[in-house]
C-alpha positions in Angstrom: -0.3 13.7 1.3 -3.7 16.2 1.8 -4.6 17.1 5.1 -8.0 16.1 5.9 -8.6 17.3 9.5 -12.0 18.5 11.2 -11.9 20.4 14.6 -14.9 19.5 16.1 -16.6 21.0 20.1 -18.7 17.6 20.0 -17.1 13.7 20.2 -20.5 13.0 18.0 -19.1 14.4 15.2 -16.6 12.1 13.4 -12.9 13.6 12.9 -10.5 12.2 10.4 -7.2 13.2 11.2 -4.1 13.0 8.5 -1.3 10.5 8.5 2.1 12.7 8.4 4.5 9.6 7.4 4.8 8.9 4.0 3.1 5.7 3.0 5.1 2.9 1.5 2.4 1.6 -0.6 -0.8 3.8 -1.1 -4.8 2.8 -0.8 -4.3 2.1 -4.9 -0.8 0.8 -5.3 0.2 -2.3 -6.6 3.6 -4.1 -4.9 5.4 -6.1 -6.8 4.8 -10.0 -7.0 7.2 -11.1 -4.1 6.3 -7.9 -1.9 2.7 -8.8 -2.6 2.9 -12.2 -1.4 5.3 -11.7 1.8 3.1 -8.5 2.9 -0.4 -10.6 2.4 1.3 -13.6 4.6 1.8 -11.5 6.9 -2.3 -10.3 6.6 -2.6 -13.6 7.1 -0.9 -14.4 10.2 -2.1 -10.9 11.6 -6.0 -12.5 11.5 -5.2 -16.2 11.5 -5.2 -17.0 15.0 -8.9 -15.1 15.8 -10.7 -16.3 13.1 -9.8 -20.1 13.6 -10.4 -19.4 17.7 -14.1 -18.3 17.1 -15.3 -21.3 14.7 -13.7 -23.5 17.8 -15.8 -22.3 20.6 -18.6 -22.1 19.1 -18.5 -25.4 17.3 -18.2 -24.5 13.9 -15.3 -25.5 11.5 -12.3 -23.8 11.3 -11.7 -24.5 7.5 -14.5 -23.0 6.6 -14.5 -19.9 8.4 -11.3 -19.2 6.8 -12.9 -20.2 3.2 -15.9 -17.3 4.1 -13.5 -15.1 5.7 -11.3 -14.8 2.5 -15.1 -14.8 0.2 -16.4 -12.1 2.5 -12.9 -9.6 2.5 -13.4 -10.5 -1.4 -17.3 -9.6 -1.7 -16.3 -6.7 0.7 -13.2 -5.1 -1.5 -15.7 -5.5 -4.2 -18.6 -3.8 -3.0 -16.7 -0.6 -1.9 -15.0 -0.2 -5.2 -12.0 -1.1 -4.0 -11.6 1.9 -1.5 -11.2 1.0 1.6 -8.2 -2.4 2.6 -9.9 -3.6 5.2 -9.9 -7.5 6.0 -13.1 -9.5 7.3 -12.2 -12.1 10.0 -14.2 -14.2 12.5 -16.5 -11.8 15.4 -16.3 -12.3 18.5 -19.2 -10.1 19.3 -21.7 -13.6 18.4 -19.5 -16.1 20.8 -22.1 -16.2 23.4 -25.3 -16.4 21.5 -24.0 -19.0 18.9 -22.8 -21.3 21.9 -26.4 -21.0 23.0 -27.5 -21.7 19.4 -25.3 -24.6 19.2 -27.8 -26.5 21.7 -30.4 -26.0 18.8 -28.2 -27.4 15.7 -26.2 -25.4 13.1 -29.6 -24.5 11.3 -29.9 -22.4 14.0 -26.7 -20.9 14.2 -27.3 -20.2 10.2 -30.5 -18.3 10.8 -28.7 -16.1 13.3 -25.8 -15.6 11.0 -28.2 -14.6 8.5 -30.3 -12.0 10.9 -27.3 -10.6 11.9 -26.4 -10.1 7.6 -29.7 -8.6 7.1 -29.4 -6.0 10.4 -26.6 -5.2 8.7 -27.9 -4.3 5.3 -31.1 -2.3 7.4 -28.6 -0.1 9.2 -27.2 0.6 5.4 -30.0 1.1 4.1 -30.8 3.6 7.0 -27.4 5.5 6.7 -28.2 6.0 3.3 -31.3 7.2 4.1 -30.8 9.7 7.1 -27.6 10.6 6.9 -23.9 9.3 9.0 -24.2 12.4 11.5 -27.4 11.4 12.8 -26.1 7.9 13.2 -23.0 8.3 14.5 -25.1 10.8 17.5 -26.3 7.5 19.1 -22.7 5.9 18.8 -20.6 7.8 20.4 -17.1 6.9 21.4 -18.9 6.9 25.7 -20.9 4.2 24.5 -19.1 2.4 21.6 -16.1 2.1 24.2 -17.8 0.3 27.1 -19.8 -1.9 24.5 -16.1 -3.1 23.6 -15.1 -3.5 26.5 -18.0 -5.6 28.0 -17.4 -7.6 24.3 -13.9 -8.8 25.6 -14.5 -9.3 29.6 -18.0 -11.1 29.1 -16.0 -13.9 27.3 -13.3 -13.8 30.4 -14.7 -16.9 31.7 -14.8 -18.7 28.6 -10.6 -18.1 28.2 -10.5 -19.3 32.2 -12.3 -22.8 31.1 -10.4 -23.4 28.3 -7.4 -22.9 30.6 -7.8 -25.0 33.1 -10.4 -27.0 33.0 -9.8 -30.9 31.2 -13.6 -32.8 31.7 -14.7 -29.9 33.8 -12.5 -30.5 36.3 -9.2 -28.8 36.8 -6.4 -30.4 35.1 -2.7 -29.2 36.4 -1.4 -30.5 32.3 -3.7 -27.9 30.7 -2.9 -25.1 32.9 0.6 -25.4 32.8 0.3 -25.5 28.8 -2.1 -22.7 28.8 0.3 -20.3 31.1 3.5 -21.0 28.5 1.1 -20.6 25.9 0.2 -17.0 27.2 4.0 -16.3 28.2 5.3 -17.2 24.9 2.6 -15.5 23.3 3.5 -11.8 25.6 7.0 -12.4 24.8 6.6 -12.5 20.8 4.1 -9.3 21.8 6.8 -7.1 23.9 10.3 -8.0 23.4 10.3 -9.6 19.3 11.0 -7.0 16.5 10.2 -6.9 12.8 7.8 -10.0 11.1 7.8 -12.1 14.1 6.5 -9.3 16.1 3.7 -8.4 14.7 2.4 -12.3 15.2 2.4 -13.0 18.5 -0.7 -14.8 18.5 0.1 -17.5 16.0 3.5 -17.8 17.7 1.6 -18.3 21.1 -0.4 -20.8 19.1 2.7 -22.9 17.7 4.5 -22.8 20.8 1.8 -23.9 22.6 0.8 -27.0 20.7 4.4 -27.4 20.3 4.2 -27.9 24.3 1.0 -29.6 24.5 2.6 -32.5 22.0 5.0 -32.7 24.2 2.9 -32.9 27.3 0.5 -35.9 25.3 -2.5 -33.7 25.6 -2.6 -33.9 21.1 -3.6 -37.0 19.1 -2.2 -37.1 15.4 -4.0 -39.5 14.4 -6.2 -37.3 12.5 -3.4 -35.3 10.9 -2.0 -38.2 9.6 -4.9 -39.4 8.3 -5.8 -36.3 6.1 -5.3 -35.4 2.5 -3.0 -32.6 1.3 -5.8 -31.5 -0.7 -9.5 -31.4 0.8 -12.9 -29.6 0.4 -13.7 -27.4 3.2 -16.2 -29.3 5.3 -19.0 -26.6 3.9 -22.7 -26.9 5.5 -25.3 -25.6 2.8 -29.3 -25.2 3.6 -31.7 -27.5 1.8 -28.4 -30.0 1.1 -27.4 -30.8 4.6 -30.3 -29.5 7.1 -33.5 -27.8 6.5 -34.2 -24.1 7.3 -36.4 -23.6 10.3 -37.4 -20.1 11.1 -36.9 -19.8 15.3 -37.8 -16.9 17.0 -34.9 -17.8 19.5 -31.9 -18.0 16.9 -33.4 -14.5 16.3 -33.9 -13.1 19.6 -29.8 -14.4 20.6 -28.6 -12.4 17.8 -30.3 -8.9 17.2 -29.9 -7.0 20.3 -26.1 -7.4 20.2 -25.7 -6.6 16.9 -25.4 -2.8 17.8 -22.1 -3.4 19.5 -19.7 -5.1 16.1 -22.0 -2.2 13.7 -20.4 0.4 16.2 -17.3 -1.1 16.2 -17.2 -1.1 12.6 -18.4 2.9 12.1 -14.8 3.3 14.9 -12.3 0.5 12.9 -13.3 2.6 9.2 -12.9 5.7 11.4 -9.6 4.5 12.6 -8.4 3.2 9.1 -9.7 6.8 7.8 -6.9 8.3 10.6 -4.3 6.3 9.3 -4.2 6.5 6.0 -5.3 10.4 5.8 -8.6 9.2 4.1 -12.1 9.6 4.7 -13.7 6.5 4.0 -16.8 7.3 5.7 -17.8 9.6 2.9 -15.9 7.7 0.1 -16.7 5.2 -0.9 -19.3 5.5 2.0 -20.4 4.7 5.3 -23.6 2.4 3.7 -21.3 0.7 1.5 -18.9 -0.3 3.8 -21.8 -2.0 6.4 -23.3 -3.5 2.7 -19.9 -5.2 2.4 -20.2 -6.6 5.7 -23.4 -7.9 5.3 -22.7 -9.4 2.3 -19.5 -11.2 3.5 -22.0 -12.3 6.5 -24.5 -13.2 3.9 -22.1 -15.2 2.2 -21.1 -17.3 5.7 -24.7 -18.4 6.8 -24.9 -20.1 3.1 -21.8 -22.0 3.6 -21.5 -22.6 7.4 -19.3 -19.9 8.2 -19.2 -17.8 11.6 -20.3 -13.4 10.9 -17.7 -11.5 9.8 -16.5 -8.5 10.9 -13.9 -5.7 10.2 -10.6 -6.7 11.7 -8.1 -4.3 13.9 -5.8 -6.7 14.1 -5.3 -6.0 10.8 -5.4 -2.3 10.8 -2.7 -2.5 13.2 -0.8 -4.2 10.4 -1.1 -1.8 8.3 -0.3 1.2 10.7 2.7 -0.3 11.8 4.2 -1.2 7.9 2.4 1.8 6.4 0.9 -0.5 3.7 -2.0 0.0 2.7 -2.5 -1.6 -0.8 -6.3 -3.3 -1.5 -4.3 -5.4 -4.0 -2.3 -6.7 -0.3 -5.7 -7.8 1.4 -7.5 -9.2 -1.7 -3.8 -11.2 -1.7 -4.2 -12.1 1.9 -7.8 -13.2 1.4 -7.1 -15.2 -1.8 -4.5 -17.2 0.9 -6.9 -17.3 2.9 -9.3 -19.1 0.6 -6.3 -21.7 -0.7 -5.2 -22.6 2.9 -8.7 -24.0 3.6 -8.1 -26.2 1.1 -5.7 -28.0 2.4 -6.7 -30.6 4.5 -3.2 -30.9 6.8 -3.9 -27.9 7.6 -7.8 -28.2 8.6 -6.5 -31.5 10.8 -3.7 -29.3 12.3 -5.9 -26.8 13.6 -8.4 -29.2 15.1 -5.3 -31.4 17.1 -4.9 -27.5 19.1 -6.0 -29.0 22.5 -8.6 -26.6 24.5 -5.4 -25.8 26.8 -3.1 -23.7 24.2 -6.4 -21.5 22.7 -7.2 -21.0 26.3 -3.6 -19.4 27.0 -3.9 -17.2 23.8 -7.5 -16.1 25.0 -6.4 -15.0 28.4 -4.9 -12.3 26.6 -7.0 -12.1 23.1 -10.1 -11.3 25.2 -8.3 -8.9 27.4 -6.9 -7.1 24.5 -10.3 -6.6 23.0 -11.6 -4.6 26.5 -8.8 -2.9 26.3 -9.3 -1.6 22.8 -12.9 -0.3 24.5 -11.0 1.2 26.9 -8.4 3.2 24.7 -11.2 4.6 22.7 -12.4 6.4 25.9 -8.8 7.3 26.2 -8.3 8.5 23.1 -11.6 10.7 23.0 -11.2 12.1 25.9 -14.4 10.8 27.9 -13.8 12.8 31.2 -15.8 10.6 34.0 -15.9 13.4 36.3 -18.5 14.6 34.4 -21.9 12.4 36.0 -23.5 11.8 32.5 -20.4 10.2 31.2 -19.8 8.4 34.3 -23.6 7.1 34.4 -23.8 5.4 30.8 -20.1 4.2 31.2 -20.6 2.7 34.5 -24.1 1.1 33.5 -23.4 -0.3 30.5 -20.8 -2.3 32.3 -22.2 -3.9 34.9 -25.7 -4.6 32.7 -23.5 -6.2 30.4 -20.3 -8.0 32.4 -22.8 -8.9 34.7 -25.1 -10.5 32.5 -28.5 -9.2 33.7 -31.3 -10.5 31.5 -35.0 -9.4 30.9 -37.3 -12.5 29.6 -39.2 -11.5 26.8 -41.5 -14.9 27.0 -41.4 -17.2 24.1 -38.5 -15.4 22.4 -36.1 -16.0 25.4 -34.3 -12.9 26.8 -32.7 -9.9 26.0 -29.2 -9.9 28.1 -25.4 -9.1 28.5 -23.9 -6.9 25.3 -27.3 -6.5 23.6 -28.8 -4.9 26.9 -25.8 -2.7 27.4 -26.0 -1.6 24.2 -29.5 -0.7 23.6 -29.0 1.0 28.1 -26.3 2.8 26.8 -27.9 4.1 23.3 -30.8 5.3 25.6 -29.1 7.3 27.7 -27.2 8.9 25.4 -30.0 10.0 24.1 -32.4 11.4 27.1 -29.3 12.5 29.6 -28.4 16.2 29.7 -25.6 17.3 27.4 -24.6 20.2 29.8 -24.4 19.6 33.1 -23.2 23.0 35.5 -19.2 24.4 35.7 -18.6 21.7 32.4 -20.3 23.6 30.0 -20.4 20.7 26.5 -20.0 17.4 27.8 -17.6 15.3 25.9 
C-alpha cells in the first residue's frame, strides 16, 4: 500500500498517516454475496443502537430515522463518487435543541433539521471556495476535542433521568434495570471477542429489555398488534403540517452546528489514517460535507433526525480492516428494509426509558471520551497557558450551560457558545508563548 504521510511543525495542518496491515477488502473491492451480507450486518449492529436512541429522546420515530439514515449513507456514497465508506447515523450533537424544539411541534424540529442541511452545504460551498487549510486553522484538534467532549457530558443528565427516574420520581425497578443494562453492555465491550464484541451496545440493549420484560416495566401489546410489513411512520411538509418559518427553530440549531462540521473534518481525517487514503483531497473535503447535507436534506423532508458521519463505524472498519463502499451501501440498504418491518418499529418502541438510560450512561461518556483522546492523540500539551485557556473555557461555557439572550431569537448557549469561545480564541491568542517556542 502507498505511503501517504506529512510531517507537519503545526497540529493546523492535517496529516494523513498510512495503514501498514494489509487490508482485507480495499476502498473499491467487492466481497462476495455471503461476506457482503454478514460484514454489512455487522455495519448494522455497529450504528443500530445510536441511531434508534436519538429519534427516542427527542421524540421522533425510530423507524424512520433508520429509513433516512440508510437514504442519507446512500445519497452520501453517491455524491462522493463512491470514495470514501463512511456510514450516516443519528447526531447527537442536535439532542438538546430538538428536545427544546419538540415543545414547538415537529415543524419545527423540520426547519432546524433543514438549517442545520443548509449550514452544511455553506461551509462546502466555503471549502471549495477558500481552501481546507484555511478551514481546518479555526478547527484545530484544541478546540474540535473539548467541543466533543462538552457534546457527550452536556447530555450526562439526560442518561441519569432515563436511569432512574419512572414519572419523575425515582423508581428502584428502573435503576436496577438500567445498571444490568450498563453492566451487560461493559461486559460485551471488555471481555467478548470476535462478532459479539464489536456490539456491545445492541447486546446491552437486548439484555436489558430482556430484564425489563422480566421486571414488567414492557407492554406487548403493541408488538403484537403490528404488521410484519409496515410503512415507516414518515412526516412530510405540506401533507401532514404546514411549514412555519421560526426564528427560534433557527436560532436552537446554528450555533452548534460548528461542533458535528468539525467532528466530521476529524472522523474523514481518521478514516484517511486508516485506510492510507486522503479523502480530504479525493474525492474532497466539500464533497464529503455536500453528502452530509444532502443526507440531512433528505431527513427534514421525511421526518428524520440530522445525520452525521458515524465512528462507531469507523471503528468497525479498523478493527476488521474492511473497507469496501459496496459493505456500507449493503449496510444502509438493511438499513432501509428493517424500517420496513413493523415488528421491528413496535420492538423498539416497548425499550422502556430504563434499559436506553443504562446504555447512555456509557454511550454519552464514550463520546467525551473520544474528545478527549483527540487531545491525546495530538499532543495538546496544557502546560502551555493558550492551550490550557481555550481548553478549559470551552468547557465550562459549554458543560455548564451559560447562555447569552439574543431577544426575540432566544439564546445562544452550551455547545454552540463553546464553539464559537473556542474558534475565537484560537484565532486572537498568541501562537508562541516564551521557553515553548510553536505551540501545539
Amino acid at each position: 500500500m502507498k505511503n501517504i504521510d506529512s510531517q507537519t511543525n503545526s497540529q493546523e495542518e492535517i496529516v494523513i498517516t498510512e495503514t501498514t496491515t494489509k487490508p482485507v477488502l480495499d476502498v473499491h473491492e467487492r466481497p462476495n454475496l455471503g461476506m457482503w451480507l454478514t460484514f454489512s450486518i455487522q455495519h448494522v449492529f455497529a450504528m443500530f443502537g445510536a441511531t434508534i436512541l436519538v429519534p427516542m429522546l427527542i421524540g421522533l420515530n425510530p423507524s424512520v430515522a433508520l429509513l433516512t439514515s440508510g437514504l442519507g449513507t446512500l445519497a452520501y456514497l453517491a455524491i462522493t463518487k463512491g470514495k470514501i465508506p463512511i456510514y450516516l447515523g443519528s447526531s447527537f450533537a442536535f439532542i438538546t435543541p430538538f428536545i427544546a424544539l419538540a415543545e414547538k411541534g415537529v415543524g419545527a424540529q423540520m426547519l432546524g433539521c433543514l438549517v442545520i442541511g443548509i449550514a452544511y452545504v455553506v461551509m462546502a460551498l466555503i471549502v471549495r471556495g477558500v481552501g481546507i487549510e484555511k478551514i481546518v486553522k479555526l478547527l484545530p484538534p484544541v478546540v474540535t476535542g473539548p467541543i466533543v467532549i462538552v457534546i457527550g457530558l452536556s447530555l450526562a443528565p439526560t442518561a441519569v433521568n432515563m436511569a432512574t427516574l419512572n414519572g419523575g420520581h425515582f423508581d428502584w425497578g428502573y435503576t436496577l434495570v438500567a445498571i444490568f443494562t450498563l453492566a451487560v453492555t461493559i461486559i460485551f465491550t471488555n471481555y467478548v471477542k470476535g462478532f459479539f464484541g464489536l456490539i456491545p451496545v445492541l447486546m446491552g440493549i437486548i439484555f436489558g429489555y430482556l430484564a425489563a420484560a422480566f421486571a414488567g416495566l414492557v407492554d406487548f401489546s403493541a408488538v403484537s398488534a403490528a404488521n410484519w410489513f409496515a410503512v415507516p411512520n414518515i412526516v412530510v411538509p405540506f401533507k401532514d403540517y404546514v411549514p412555519e418559518f421560526s426564528w427560534a427553530a433557527v436560532m436552537a440549531v446554528i450555533f452548534v452546528v460548528i461542533a458535528p462540521i468539525s467532528e466530521h473534518v476529524g472522523n474523514v481525517t481518521l478514516l484517511g489514517k486508516i485506510t492510507g487514503k486522503n479523502f480530504i483531497k479525493d474525492p474532497g473535503l466539500d464533497k464529503s460535507l455536500l453528502g452530509d447535507a444532502t443526507a440531512i436534506g433528505i431527513s427534514s423532508m421525511l421526518g428524520g433526525v440530522p445525520n452525521t458521519t458515524y465512528g462507531e463505524n469507523i471503528g468497525v472498519m479498523a478493527l476488521t480492516r474492511v473497507y469496501s463502499v459496496f459493505v456500507i451501501a449493503g449496510a444502509a440498504v438493511l438499513a432501509i428494509a428493517f424500517s420496513f418491518c413493523g415488528k421491528i418499529s413496535a420492538v423498539i418502541m416497548s425499550i422502556p426509558n430504563a434499559a436506553m438510560g443504562g446504555v447512555s450512561l456509557l454511550l454519552f461518556g464514550v463520546i467525551a471520551s473520544g474528545g478527549l483522546r483527540m487531545l491525546i492523540d495530538n499532543k495538546i500539551n496544557l502546560s502551555v497557558n493558550r492551550n490550557l485557556v481555550i481548553v478549559a473555557t470551552i468547557l465550562t461555557i459549554g458543560i455548564g450551560g451559560f447562555g447569552i439572550p439574543i431577544g426575540i431569537y432566544g439564546s445562544i448557549h452550551g455547545v454552540g457558545l463553546a464553539a464559537i469561545v473556542g474558534v475565537i480564541l484560537q484565532q486572537i491568542l498568541p501562537k508562541k508563548e516564551a521557553g515553548f517556542g510553536e505551540v501545539r
